[in-house]
C-alpha positions in Angstrom: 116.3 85.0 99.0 119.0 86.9 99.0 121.5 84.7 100.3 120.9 81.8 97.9 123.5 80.6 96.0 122.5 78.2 93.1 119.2 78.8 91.4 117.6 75.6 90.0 119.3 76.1 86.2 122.6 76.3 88.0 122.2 72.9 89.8 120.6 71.4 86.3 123.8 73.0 84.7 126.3 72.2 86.9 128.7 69.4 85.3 130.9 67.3 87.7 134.5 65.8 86.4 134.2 62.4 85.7 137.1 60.3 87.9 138.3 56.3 87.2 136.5 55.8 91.2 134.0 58.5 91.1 130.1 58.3 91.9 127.5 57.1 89.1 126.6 59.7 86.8 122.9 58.7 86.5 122.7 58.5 90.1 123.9 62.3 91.0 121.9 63.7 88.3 118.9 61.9 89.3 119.4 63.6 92.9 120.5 66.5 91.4 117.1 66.1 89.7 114.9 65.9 92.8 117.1 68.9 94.4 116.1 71.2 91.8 112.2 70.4 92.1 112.7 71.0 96.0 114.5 74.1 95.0 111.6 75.1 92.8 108.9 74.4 94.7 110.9 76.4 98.1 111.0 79.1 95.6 107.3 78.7 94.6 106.3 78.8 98.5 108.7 81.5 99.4 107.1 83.8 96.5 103.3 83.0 97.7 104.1 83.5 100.9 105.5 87.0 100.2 102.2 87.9 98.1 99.9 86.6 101.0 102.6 88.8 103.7 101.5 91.7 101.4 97.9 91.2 101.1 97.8 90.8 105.2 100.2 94.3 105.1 97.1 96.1 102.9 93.9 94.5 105.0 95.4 95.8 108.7 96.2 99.5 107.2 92.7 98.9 105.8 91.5 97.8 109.4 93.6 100.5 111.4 91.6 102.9 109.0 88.2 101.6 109.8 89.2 101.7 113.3 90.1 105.5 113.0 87.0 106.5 111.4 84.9 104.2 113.9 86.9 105.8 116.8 86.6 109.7 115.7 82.9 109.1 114.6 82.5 107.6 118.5 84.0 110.3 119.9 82.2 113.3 117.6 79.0 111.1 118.6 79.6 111.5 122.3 80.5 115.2 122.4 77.3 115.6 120.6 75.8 113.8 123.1 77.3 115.7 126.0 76.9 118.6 124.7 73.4 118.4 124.5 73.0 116.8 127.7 75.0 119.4 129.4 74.1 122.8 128.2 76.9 125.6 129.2 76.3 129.5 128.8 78.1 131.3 126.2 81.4 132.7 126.7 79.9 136.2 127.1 78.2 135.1 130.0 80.7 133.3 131.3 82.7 136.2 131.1 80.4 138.4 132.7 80.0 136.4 135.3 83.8 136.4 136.4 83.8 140.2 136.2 80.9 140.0 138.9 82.6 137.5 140.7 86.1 139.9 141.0 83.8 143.5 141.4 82.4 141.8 144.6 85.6 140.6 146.0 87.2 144.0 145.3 84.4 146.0 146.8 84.8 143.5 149.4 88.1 143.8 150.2 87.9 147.5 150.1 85.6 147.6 152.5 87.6 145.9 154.9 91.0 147.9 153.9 89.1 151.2 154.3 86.0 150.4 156.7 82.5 151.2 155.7 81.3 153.8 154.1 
């Protein structure tokens, strides 16, 4: 609206000079009349419309939220799931178990380097 240039007391304000040949008074302002309801009732529409734009702007963040919280609360629910579906051993052990893994390859390879012994 910002590129309006008469508001609707402007147009009901607006005074036109009077001429010898010049248009009947009682006919402009009766246009000028139904102009200004137009003019009110865009400006009516325009302003609902931008309350309704808002509303709409408040229920998708409130959507995108719901969405979020479904999603992560999916997501914890199928790592649970996994998790318990697929038990792993513990870090220690995991650790342990490379260590036995690289001892045996070392003591292989030495053996090889330096024959048996």
């Amino acid at each position: 609206m910002n590129n309006i240039q008469y508001t609707p007391k402007d147009i009901l304000q607006k005074e036109f000079k009077q001429k010898m040949r010049g248009y009947d008074p009682n006919d402009v302002d009766t246009f000028l009349d139904s102009v200004i309801k137009d003019y009110q009732a865009f400006g009516k529409n325009f302003n609902d419309l931008k309350e309704e734009n808002e509303k709409l702007k408040e229920e998708i963040k409130d959507l995108e939220g719901q969405i979020n919280n479904q999603s992560s609360y999916q997501f914890n629910q199928r790592s649970a799931e996994f998790a318990a579906n697929n038990p792993q051993t513990s870090n220690h052990e995991q650790v342990n178990s490379v260590e036995a893994d690289l001892l045996k390859r070392v003591s292989n390879l030495e053996m090889r380097v330096f024959g048996s012994n």
